[in-house]
PLY file of the C-alpha trace (Angstrom):
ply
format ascii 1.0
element vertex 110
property float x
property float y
property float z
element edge 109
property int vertex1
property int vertex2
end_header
76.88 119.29 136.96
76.89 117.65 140.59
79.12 114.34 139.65
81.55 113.40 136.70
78.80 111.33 135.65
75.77 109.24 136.65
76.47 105.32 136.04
73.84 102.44 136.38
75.51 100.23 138.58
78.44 99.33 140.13
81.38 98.54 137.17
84.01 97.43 139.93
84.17 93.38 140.94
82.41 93.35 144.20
85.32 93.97 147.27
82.83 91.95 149.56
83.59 94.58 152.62
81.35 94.48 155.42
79.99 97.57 157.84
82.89 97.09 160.07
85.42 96.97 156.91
84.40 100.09 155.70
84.09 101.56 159.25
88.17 101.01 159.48
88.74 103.18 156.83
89.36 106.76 157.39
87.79 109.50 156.18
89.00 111.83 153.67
87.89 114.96 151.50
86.49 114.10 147.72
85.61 116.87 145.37
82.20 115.88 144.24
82.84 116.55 140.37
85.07 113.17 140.38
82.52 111.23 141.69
80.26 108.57 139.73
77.27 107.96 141.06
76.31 104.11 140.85
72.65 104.76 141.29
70.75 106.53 139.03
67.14 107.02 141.30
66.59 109.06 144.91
64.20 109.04 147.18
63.36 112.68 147.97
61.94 111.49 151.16
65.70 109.84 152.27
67.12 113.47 150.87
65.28 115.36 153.03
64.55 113.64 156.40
66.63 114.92 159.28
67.66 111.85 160.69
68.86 109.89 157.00
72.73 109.32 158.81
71.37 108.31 162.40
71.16 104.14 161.52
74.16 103.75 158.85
77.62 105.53 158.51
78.20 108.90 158.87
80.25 108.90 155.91
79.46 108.16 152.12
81.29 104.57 150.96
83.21 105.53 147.73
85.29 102.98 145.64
88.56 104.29 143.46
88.92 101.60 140.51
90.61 101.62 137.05
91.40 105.52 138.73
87.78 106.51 138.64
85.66 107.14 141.56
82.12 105.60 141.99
79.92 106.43 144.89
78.87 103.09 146.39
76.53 104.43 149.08
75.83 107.97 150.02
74.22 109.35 147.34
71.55 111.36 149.83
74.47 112.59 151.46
76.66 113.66 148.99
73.18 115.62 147.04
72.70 117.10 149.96
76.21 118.31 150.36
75.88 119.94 146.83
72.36 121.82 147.83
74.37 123.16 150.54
76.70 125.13 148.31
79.61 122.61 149.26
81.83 120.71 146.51
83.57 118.34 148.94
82.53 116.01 151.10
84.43 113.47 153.67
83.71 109.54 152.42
85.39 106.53 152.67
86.91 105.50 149.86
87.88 101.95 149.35
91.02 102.18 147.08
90.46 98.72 144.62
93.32 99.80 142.46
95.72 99.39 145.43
94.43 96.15 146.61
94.57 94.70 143.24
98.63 95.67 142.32
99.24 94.78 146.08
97.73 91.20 145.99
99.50 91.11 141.81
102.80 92.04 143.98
102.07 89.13 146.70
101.84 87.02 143.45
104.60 87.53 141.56
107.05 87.53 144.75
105.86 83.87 145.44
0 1
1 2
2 3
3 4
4 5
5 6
6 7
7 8
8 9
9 10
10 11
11 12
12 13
13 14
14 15
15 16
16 17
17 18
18 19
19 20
20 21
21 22
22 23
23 24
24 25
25 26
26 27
27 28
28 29
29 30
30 31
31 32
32 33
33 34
34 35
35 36
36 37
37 38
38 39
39 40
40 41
41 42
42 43
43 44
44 45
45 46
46 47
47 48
48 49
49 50
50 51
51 52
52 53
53 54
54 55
55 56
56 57
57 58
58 59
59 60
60 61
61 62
62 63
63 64
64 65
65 66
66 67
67 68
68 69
69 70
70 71
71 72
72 73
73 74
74 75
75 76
76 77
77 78
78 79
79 80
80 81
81 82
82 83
83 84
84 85
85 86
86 87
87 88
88 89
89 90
90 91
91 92
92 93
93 94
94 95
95 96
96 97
97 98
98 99
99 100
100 101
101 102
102 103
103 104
104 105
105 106
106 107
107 108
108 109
């Protein structure tokens, strides 16, 4: 199996981060077997077409909540990745759980 598991939708509240958000986050390695896929269809057409990086991020958008993974955007990408024998990939990952205790800290200083 490619991912931990194939969901239909995103589970996590939406983080409302924009292009230029994500873009400020750095890249790191993810082992693709702890990733949840939030979409369950592909087009084979985005999968195989050269150019499928050239207008959006270089890097898949993944989102760490309740300590799961879920693969917001990317999912070309990271397939591709896997028919390339590979079971890592560099993403962005937006890290919800640390946002959430941090802003729960703010809150309970005040």
């Amino acid at each position: 199996m490619i991912f931990k598991a194939v969901g239909d939708g995103k589970p996590y509240p939406d983080h409302g981060f924009s292009s230029g958000d994500w873009a400020r986050i750095p890249p790191r390695q993810v082992r693709l077997d702890q990733l949840i896929a939030t979409k369950r269809e592909l087009d084979l057409q985005s999968l195989l077409a050269k150019d499928s990086t050239f207008y959006g991020d270089l890097f898949p958008h993944v989102v760490q909540w309740h300590g799961d993974l879920y693969l917001e955007d990317g999912l070309h990408r990271a397939l591709r990745a896997a028919l390339h024998q590979r079971t890592v990939l560099h993403a962005r990952v937006l890290d919800l759980d640390a946002i959430g205790s941090g802003a729960a800290r703010s809150a309970e200083q005040r």
